[in-house]
N, C-alpha and C positions, 0 to 999 in steps of 0.2 A: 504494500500500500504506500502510496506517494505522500512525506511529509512536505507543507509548505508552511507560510505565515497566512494566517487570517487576512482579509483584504478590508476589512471591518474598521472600525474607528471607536475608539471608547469612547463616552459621553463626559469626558472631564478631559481629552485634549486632540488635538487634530494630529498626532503622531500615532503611527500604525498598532495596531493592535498587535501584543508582542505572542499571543497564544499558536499551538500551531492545530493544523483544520487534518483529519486523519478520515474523515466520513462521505470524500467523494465533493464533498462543496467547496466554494473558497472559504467559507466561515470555519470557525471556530464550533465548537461545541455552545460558547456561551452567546454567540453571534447567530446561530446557524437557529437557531427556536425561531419558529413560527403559533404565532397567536393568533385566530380569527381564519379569516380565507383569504384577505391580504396582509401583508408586512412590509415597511419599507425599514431599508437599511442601507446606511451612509458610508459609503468608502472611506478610507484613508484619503484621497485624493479629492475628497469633497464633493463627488458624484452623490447622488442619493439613489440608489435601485430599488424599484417597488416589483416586488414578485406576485406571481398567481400564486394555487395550491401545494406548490414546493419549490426548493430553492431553484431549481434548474430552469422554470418558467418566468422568465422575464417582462413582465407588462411595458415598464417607461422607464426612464431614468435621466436624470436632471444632467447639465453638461459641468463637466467638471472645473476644481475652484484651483487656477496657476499658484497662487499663494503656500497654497495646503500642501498642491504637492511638489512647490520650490524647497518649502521647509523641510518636509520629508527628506526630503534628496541631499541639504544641510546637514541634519542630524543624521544620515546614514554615512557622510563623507567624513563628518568632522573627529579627530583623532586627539584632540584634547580632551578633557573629560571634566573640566570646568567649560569650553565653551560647549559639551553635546549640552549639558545642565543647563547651561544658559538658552541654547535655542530650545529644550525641552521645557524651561518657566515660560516664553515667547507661546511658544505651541497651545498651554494651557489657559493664558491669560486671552489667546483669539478665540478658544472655542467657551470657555465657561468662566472667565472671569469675572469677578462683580463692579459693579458700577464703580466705588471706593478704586478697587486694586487700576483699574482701567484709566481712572483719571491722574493717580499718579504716579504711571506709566510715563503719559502723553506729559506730563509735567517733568518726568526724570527724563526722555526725549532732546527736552529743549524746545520741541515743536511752540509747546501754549507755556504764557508766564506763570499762570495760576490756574488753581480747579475752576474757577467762574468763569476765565475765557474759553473753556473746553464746554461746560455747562452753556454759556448761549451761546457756543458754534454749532452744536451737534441739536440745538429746539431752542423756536423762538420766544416760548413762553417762561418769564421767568419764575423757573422750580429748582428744587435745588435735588431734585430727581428725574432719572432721563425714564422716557416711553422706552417698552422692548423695543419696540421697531428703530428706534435713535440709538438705543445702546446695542443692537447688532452691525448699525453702521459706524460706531464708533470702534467695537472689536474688529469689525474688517478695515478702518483708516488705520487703525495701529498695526494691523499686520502690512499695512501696504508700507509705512513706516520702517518698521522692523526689516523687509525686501531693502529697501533702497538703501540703508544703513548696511546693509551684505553686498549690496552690489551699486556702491556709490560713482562707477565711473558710467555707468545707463542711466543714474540720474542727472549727472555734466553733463549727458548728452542728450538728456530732455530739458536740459535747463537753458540749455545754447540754441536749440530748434526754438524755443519759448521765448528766444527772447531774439533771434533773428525774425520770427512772426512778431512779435509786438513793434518792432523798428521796421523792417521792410514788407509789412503785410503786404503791400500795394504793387511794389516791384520784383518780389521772386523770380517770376517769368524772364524778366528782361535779365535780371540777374544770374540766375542762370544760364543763359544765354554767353555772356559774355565771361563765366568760368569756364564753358566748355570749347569758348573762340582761346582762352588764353592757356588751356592744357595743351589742346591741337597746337599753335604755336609755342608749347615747349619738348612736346613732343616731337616736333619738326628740326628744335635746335639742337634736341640730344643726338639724332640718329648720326650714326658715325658717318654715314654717305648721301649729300643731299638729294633728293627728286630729280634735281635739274643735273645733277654729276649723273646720276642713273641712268636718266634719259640720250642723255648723251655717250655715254661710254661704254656701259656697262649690256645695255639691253644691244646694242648691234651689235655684241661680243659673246651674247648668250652660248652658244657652241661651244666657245675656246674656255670659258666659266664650268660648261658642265666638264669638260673635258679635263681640266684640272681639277674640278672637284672627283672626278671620279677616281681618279690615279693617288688623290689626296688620302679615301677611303681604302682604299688598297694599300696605302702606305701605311696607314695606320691598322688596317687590319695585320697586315704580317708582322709588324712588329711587336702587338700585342700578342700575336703567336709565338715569336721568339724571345721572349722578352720572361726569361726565366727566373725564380724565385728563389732566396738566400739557402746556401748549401746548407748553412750552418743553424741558422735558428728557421729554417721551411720557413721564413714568414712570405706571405705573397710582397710581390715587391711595390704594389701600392699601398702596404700595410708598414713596410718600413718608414720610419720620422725621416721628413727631407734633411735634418740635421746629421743624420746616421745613415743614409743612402749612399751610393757611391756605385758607379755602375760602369763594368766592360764591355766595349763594343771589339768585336773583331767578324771578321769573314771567313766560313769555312762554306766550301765549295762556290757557290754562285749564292749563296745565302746570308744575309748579315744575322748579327747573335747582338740580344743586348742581357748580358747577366749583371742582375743585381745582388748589392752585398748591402750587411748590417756592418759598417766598419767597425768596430767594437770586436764582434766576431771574427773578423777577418785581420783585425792589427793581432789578434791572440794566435789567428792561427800560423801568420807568419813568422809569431816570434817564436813560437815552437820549429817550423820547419827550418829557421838558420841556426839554428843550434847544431845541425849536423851538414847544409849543406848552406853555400852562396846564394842559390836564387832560390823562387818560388813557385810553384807550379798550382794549378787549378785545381782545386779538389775533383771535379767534375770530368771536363775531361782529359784532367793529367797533363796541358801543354804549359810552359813557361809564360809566368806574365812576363808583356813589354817591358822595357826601363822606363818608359815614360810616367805609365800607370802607378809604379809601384812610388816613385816618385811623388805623384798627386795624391796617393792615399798617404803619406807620410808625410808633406803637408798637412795634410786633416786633422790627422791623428794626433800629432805634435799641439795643434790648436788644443783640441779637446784634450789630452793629456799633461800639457803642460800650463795651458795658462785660464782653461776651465776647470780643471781638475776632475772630468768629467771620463774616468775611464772603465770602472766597474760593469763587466756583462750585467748583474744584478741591481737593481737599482734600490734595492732595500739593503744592501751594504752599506756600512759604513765607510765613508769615503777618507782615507788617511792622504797625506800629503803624497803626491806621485815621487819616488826615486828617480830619478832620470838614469845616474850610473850603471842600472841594471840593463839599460839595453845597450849599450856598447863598451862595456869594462871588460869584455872577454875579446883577446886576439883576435880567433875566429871567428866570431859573430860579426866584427869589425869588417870585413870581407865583404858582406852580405851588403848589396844595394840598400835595402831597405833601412838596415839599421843603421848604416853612413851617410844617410840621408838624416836619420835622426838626432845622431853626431855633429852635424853640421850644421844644422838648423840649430843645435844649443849653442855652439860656438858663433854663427851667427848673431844670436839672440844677448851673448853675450857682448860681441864687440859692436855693435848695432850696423851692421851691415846687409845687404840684400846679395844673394847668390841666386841665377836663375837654372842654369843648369848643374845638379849638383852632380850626374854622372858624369860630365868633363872633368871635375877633378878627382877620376879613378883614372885618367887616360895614362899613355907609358908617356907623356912627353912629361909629367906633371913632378914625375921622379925628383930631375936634375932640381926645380926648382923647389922642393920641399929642403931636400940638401942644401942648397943655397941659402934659402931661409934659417936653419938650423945655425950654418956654419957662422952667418953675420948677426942672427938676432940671441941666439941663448950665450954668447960671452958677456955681454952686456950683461941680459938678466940676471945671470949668476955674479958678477958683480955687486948688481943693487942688491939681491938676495945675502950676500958674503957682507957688506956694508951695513947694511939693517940687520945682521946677525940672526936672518933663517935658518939657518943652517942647516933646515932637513927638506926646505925648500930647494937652497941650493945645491944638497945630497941626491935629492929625484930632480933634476936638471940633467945635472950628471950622466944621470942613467938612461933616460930618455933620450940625451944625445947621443950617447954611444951607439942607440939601439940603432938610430937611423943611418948610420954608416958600417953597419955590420957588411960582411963579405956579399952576401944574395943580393944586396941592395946595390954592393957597387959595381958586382960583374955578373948580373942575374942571367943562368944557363934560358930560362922560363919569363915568358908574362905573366908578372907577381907584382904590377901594377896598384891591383887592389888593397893588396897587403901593406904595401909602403906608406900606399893613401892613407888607410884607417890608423895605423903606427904614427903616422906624420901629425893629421888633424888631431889625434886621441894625445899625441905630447901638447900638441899648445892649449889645448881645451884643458888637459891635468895641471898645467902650468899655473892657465887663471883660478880654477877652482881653489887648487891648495893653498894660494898667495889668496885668495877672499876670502878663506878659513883663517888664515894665521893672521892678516891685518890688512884693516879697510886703507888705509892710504898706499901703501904699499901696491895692494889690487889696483887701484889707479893706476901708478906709476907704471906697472907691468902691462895694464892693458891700454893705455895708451902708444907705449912702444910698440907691442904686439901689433896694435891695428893699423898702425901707420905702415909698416913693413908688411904687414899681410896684404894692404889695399897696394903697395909698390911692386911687391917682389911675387905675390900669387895670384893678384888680382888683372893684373897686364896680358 
């Protein structure tokens, strides 16, 4: 048997009957009694239905009251439980409230100043008791009251129609008239191509318009078919943040490829793969990325990691301060495009310089002049180091330079290019760090030398 709510109304409020009806009717048990050969009974909703000899017989029924069952639909949404209580006193003061509670309602309102100007609003004659028939239209003005107090921006807008009719009763029409001459003329000055460009250019061009739009659709449909989604975290690639997007294009057969990544994912998985080898290859299908690419993503990265500090897969991790040294303190790893790119962009950052292409300075001509540098700029530094009594400053100077003129370096059997680069850059970037650890003036001094001679001797 189907349980429901009664559809009934209890005679002390206009909120639904809470009983539930088990006997095939909408009523209730206590609703569903029939007296006599007819019965009428009042909806929740303010209808009144007069039935025949059982409930199923419908004779008439009155049209229903918006009020009764706006409030209804209040007191079923509202999820505070001091305001259901407050529309729930509302509900019972429109259906059975007493003359007393009713007037100072309309007083607590604001509506009327006092109980007397309520008293001669609602009957002319002066009594200081209303007729039923006055006091059911005073229970239905307080509920119309009660509506516009819940939904006060329908009444700014019966209040602005109210009062455009009291000032322009007479001219609407023409009025009118001349809002819808002044949208057309702004609607004519928004469009991005006038009529008269239209008519001129556009429409005798009809054929060559479809004919690019059709190639337009084609274009955009294949690329939305090649246009694959992050290895790493499966997200579709219009689901990745344009801030964390970062996307491969390359050509294999007659076909273009656009693979998108979660850079975030992709800086982690790079820096696992140099750990063992120089470059990096596509998870997918296994080919070598460009130098260009790995470039532009370390860019990125370096933003987000070093100066957003925005590096965590997880974003409910706590975010510690980023190490930078971890990605190029290892020989090896220094090798790797990627993370010589990251190297250089510190050192960069540090001496406030721009480099645009950072794979040039892996090239073999790059050797002689890293040597060069070495040979004329670290006697000096070790100088102001041994003068300012660093001493463990001027101890890894030492070492660094030796490193760079070891035997591989000066009669290399091999292109070992990279190696010398990361070795080279990785001493002067250890140079400034250690010297802005042991003293801030000092760090000046070092890196003022350094950059002058870097932009003369490596920058030319």
């Amino acid at each position: 048997m189907e349980y429901y709510k009664c559809l009934a109304v209890p005679k002390t409020s206009v909120k639904r009957c809470r009983n539930y009806s088990t006997n095939g009717t909408p009523f209730c048990s206590v609703h569903g009694k029939i007296k006599g050969k007819q019965n009428s009974i009042q909806l929740y909703n303010g209808a009144i239905y007069t039935f025949g000899n059982n409930l199923k017989e419908i004779k008439e029924f009155t049209p229903q009251i918006f009020l009764w069952k706006e409030l209804n639909r209040e007191i079923g949404r509202a999820v505070n439980k001091s305001l259901k209580k407050r529309l729930e006193n509302q509900a019972k003061l429109i259906r059975c409230g007493s003359q007393t509670k009713i007037i100072e309602a309309f007083v607590k309102t604001g509506v009327f100043p006092s109980c007397e100007t309520v008293l001669s609003f609602f009957q002319k004659k002066n009594s200081k008791k209303l007729k039923r028939k006055n006091l059911e239209k005073a229970k239905h003005f307080l509920g119309v009251i009660y509506y516009f107090q819940r939904n006060i921006e329908s009444l700014k807008r019966i209040q602005i129609r109210a009062h455009i009719k009291l000032a322009y009763g007479n001219q609407t029409d023409n009025i009118i008239r001349i809002q819808r001459w002044f949208r057309h003329k702004m609607w004519l000055k928004k469009l991005p191509v006038k009529p008269s460009v239209m008519r001129k250019h556009f429409i005798p061009n009809t054929n060559k318009i479809v004919t690019i739009q059709r190639h337009m659709r084609k274009y955009i449909a294949i690329k939305v078919k090649h246009s694959h989604n992050c290895p790493y975290s499966l997200e579709r690639y219009t689901d990745i943040p344009e801030k964390y997007r970062v996307v491969y294009e390359y050509t294999s057969g007659n076909s273009k490829h656009w693979r998108y990544y979660n850079i975030k994912w992709l800086d982690a998985d790079w820096k696992s793969q140099t750990k063992e080898k120089r470059f990096v290859i596509e998870p997918s299908t296994k080919i070598e990325f460009p130098d260009n690419f790995v470039e532009e993503v370390a860019r990125k990265i370096w933003v987000l990691s070093r100066q957003e500090n925005d590096y965590l897969l997880d974003q409910d991790e706590t975010k510690e301060e980023y190490i930078i040294e971890n990605d190029w303190n290892n020989s090896f790893m220094r090798r790797s495009l990627y993370r010589f790119s990251l190297m250089m962009l510190d050192l960069c950052n540090l001496l406030e310089v721009n480099i645009e292409n950072i794979n040039n300075w892996r090239k073999q001509n790059f050797k002689l002049k890293y040597q060069m540098f070495y040979l004329q700029v670290m006697p000096a530094l070790k100088n102001i180091a041994s003068n300012t009594h660093l001493h463990n400053l001027e101890e890894d100077m030492f070492y660094i330079t030796r490193d760079m003129f070891q035997t591989k370096y000066i009669f290399p059997d091999t292109d070992i290019s990279d190696e010398i680069a990361g070795d080279a850059i990785y001493g002067i970037l250890r140079t400034l760090i250690f010297s802005k650890r042991q003293n801030a003036e000092i760090y000046e001094i070092i890196k003022d030398v350094i950059k002058e001679n870097f932009q003369t001797l490596l920058m030319v």
